[in-house]
C-alpha positions as CSV (number, residue, x, y, z in Angstrom):
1,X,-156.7,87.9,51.0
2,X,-157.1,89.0,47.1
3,X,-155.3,85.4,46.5
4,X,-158.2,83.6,48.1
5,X,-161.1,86.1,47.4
6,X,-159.9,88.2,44.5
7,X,-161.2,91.5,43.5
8,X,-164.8,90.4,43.0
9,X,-168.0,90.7,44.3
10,X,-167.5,88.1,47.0
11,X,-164.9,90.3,48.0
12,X,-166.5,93.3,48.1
13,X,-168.9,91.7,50.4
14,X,-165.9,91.0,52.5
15,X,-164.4,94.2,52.5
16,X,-167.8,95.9,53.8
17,X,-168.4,92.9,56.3
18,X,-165.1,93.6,58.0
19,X,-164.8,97.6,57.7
20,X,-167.8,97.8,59.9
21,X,-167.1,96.3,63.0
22,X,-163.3,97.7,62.3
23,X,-165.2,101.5,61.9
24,X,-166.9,101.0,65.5
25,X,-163.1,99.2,66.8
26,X,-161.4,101.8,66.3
27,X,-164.2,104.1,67.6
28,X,-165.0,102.5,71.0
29,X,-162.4,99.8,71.5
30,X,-158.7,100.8,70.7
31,X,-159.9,104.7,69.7
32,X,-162.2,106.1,72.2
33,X,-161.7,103.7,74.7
34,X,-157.9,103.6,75.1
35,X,-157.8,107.4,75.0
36,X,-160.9,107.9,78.1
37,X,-159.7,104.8,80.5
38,X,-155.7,105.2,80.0
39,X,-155.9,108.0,82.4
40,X,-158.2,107.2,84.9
41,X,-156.3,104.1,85.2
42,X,-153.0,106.3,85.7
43,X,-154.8,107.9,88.6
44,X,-155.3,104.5,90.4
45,X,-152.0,103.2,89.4
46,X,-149.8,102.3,92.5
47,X,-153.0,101.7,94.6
48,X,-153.4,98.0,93.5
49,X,-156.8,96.9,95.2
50,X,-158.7,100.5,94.1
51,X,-157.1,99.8,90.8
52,X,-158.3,96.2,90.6
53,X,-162.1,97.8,91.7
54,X,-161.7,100.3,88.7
55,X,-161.2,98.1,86.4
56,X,-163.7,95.8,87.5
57,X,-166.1,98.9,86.7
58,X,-165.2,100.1,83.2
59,X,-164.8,96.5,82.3
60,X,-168.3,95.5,83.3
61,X,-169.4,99.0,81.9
62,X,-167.3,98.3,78.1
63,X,-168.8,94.8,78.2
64,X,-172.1,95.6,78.7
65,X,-172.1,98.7,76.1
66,X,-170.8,96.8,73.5
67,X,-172.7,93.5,73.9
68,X,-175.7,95.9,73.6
69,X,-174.4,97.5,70.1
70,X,-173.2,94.1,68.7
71,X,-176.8,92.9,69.4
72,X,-178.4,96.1,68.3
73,X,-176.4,95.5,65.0
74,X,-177.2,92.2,64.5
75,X,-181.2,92.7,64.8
76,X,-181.0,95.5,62.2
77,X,-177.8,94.5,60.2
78,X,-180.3,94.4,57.1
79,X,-181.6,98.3,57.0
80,X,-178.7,99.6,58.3
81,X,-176.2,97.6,55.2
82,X,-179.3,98.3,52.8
83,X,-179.8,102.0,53.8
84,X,-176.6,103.3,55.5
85,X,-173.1,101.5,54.9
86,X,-173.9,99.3,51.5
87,X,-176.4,101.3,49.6
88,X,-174.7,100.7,46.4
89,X,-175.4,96.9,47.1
90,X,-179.3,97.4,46.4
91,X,-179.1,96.8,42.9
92,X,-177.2,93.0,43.4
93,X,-180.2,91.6,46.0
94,X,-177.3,88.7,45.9
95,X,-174.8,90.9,47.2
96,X,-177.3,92.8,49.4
97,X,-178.0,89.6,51.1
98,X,-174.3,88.0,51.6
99,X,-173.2,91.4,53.0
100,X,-176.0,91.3,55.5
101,X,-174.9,87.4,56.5
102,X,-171.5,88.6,57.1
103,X,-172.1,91.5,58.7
104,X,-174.4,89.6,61.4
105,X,-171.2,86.9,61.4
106,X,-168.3,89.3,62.0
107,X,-169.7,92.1,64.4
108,X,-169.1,89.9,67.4
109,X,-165.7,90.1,66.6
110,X,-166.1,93.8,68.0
111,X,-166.9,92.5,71.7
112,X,-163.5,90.4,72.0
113,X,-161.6,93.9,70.7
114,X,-163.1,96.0,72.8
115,X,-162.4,93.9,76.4
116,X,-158.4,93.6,74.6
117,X,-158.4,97.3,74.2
118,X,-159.4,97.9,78.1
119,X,-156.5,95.0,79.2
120,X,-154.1,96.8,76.9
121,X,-154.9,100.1,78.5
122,X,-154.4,98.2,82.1
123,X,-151.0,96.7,81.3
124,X,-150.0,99.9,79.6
125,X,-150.6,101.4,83.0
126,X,-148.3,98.8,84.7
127,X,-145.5,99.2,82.0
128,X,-146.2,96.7,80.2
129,X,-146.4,97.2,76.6
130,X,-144.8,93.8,74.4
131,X,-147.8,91.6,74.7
132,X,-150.5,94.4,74.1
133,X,-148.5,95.3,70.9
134,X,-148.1,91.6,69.9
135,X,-151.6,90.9,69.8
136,X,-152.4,91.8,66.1
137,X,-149.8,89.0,65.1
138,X,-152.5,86.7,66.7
139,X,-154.9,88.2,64.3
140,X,-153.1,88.2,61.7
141,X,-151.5,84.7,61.9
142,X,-155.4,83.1,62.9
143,X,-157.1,84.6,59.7
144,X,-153.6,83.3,57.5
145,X,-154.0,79.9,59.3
146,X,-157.5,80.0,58.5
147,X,-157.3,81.1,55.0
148,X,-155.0,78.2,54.1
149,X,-156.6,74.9,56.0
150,X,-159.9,76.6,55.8
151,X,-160.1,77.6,52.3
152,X,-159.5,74.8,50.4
153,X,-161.8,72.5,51.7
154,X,-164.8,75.2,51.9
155,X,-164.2,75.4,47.4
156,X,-166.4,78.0,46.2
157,X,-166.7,80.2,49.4
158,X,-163.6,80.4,50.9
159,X,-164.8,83.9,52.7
160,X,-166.0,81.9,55.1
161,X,-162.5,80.8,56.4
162,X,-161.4,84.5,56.9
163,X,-165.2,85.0,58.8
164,X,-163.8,82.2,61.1
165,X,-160.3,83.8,61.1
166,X,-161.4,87.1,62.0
167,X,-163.9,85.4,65.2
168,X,-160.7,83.5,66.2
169,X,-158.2,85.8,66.1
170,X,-160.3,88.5,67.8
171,X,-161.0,86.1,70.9
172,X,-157.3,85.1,71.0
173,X,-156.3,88.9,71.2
174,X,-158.7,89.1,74.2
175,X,-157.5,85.6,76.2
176,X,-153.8,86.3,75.5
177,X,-153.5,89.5,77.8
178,X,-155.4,87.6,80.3
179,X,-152.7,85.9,82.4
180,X,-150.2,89.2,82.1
181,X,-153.6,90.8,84.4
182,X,-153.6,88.3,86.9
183,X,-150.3,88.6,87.2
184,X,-150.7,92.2,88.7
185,X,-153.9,91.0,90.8
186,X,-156.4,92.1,88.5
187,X,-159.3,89.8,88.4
188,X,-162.0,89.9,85.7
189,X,-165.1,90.2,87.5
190,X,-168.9,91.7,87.2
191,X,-169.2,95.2,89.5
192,X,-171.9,97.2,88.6
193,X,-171.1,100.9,91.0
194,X,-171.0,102.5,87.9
195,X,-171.9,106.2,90.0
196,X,-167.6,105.9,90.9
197,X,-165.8,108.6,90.3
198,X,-163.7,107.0,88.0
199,X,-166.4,105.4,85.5
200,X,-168.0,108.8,85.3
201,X,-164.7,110.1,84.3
202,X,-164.7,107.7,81.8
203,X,-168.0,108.6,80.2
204,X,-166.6,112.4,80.4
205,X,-163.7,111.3,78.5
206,X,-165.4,109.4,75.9
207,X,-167.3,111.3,74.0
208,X,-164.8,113.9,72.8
209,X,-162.0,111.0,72.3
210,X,-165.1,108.9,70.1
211,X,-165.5,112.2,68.2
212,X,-161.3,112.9,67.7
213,X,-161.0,108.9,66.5
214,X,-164.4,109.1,64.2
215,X,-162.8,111.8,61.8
216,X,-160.4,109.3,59.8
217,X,-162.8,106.5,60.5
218,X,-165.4,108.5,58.9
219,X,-163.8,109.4,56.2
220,X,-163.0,105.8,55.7
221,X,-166.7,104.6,55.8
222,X,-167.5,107.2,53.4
223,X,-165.3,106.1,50.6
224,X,-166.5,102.8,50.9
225,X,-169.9,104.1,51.3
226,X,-169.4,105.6,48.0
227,X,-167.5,102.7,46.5
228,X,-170.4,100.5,46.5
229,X,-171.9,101.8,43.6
230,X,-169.2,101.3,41.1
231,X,-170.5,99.3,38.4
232,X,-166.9,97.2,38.1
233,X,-166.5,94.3,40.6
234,X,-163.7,94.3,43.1
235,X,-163.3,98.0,43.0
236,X,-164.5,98.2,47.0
237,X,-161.8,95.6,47.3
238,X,-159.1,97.4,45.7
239,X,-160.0,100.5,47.8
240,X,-159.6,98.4,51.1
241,X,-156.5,96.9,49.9
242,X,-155.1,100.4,49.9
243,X,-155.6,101.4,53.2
244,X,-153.1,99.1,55.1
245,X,-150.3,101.8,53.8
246,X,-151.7,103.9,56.1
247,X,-151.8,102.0,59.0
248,X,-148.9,100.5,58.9
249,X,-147.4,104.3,59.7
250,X,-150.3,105.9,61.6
251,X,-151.0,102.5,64.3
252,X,-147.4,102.5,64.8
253,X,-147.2,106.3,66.0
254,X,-150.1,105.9,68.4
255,X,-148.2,102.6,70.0
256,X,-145.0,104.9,70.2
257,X,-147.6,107.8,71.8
258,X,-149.3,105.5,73.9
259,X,-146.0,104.6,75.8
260,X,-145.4,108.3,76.3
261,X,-149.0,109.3,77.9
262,X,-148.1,106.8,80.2
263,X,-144.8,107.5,81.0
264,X,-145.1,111.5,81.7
265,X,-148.5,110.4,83.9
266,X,-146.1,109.0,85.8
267,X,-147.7,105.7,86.2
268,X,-145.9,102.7,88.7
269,X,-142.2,102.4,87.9
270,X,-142.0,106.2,86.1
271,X,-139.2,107.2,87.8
272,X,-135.7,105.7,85.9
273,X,-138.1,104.9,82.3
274,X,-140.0,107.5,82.6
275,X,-136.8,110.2,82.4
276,X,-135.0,108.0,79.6
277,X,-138.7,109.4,77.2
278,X,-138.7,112.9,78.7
279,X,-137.7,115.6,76.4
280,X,-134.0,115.8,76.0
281,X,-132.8,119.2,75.0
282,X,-129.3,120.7,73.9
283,X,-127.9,123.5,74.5
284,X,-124.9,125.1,71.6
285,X,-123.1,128.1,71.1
286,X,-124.9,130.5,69.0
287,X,-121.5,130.3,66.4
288,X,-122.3,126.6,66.5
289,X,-126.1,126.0,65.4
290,X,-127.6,122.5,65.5
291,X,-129.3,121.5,62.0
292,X,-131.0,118.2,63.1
293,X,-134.2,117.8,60.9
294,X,-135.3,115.5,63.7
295,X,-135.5,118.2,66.2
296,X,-136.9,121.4,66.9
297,X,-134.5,124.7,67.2
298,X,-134.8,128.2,69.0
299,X,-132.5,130.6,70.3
300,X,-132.2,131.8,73.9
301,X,-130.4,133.5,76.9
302,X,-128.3,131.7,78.7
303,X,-129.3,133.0,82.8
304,X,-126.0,131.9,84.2
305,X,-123.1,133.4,81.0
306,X,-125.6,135.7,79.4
307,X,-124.7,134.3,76.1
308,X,-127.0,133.8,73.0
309,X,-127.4,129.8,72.6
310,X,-128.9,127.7,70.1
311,X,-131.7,125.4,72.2
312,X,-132.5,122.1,69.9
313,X,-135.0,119.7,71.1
314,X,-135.1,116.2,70.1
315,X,-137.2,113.6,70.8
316,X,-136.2,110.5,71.9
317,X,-137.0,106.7,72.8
């Protein structure tokens, strides 16, 4: 991106245009979401027509709450960017006025995240992790592809290619996962019981898990917030372009922790893979200690010999 955009003010426009609907992502699509539905969906796992009714629910229920914020968003992109997120942008009405345009242009993106974050959390269920993890490539690789046919023949405001990238690669992160669901029998369509059992669990889940996953994200919007009203160009850029250090470490552990929720739920098949992720401990002679930095050590009785033993406790994949 800084080859195309730089570290200007286009830029920083970017940088706020795509941190918002990437704030409320992360809160109600792969944050919130994952963490209230994953287990509800363990519960019906095995049962495949309840299951296919359950998701039915808390996909017509996701769609329809965040169709409702994207719109919301839309209608008032301009106070809330002017007010809230971008209020060091007041002084640049220029740059006031493209963030608001690119705001409006990429929040939809949030809609096509959200429904891939409720069919990752149903394949999850079912075991199967390799496309819901791939899915980012498709990001990735649509706002690249973009960037380079896009951006040259747009000249002076290449941003639009990655705002075309970004609307592209969200819908094909949504549309991939959709044949590995009807493979299982799960169909996509409208039900509206939403007094089941399982979307009110759901909604019990979901506000605790939306206020666990806002504490980075928070702290995230904040710096940006206050990164706005730096006087020198490009410096919101160059705080963004710090962040994927992070993320390339803490998106990575959440995959890995993901795969274990669902394996020690005992979700269908949990039996043989589910025991290779269970805890493995060892057991050593007390003259004998186990130093492994990867692992977590104790001492205990043996009940059988009524030795002293070392216990260490790694974790495995």
């Amino acid at each position: 991106m800084p080859t195309f955009l730089g570290t200007g003010k286009i830029a920083d426009v970017y940088v706020i245009a795509w941190m918002l609907p990437n704030l409320f992502r992360r809160l109600v699509g792969e944050g919130a979401m994952s963490a209230a539905v994953l287990p509800v969906f363990v519960d019906y796992a095995g049962k495949k027509r309840e299951f296919s009714e359950v998701f039915s629910l808390v996909f017509t229920m996701f769609t329809s709450f965040v169709t409702l914020l994207t719109l919301g968003f839309i209608v008032f992109a301009s106070p809330l960017v002017e007010h809230v997120f971008a209020r060091g942008f007041a002084s640049d009405p220029e740059k006031l006025q493209w963030a608001v345009v690119l705001c409006r242009w990429m929040f939809p993106y949030l809609i096509f995240i959200s429904l891939a974050a409720v069919a990752q959390a149903a394949l999850n269920t079912h075991k199967i992790f390799g496309p819901p993890a791939f899915t980012p490539v498709l990001l990735n690789l649509s706002i690249i592809t973009s960037a380079l046919l896009l951006g040259p023949w747009l000249g002076a405001e290449p941003v639009w290619a990655f705002v075309v990238g970004v609307l592209v690669g969200g819908s094909l992160q949504f549309f991939f996962l959709i044949p590995y669901l009807w493979r299982l029998g799960i169909k996509l369509r409208p039900a509206f019981g939403w007094s089941h059992p399982a979307v009110k669990k759901v909604m019990l889940l979901f506000a605790p898990a939306a206020l666990g996953a806002g504490v980075y994200q928070l702290n995230v919007m904040l710096s940006e917030m206050i990164a706005t009203y730096l006087d020198m160009e490009g410096g919101l850029a160059a705080l963004q372009f710090s962040h994927p250090a992070y993320g390339i470490y803490a998106w990575g552990v959440r995959d890995c922790h993901q795969h274990r929720r669902v394996a020690y739920a005992g979700g269908p098949g949990a039996g043989r893979s589910e025991r290779r992720d269970e805890t493995n401990v060892h057991v050593r002679p007390a003259h004998d200690p186990a130093r492994h930095p990867s692992g977590y050590g104790g001492t205990a009785a043996d009940s059988r010999t009524g030795h002293r033993v070392v216990v260490q406790v790694r974790f495995v994949r």
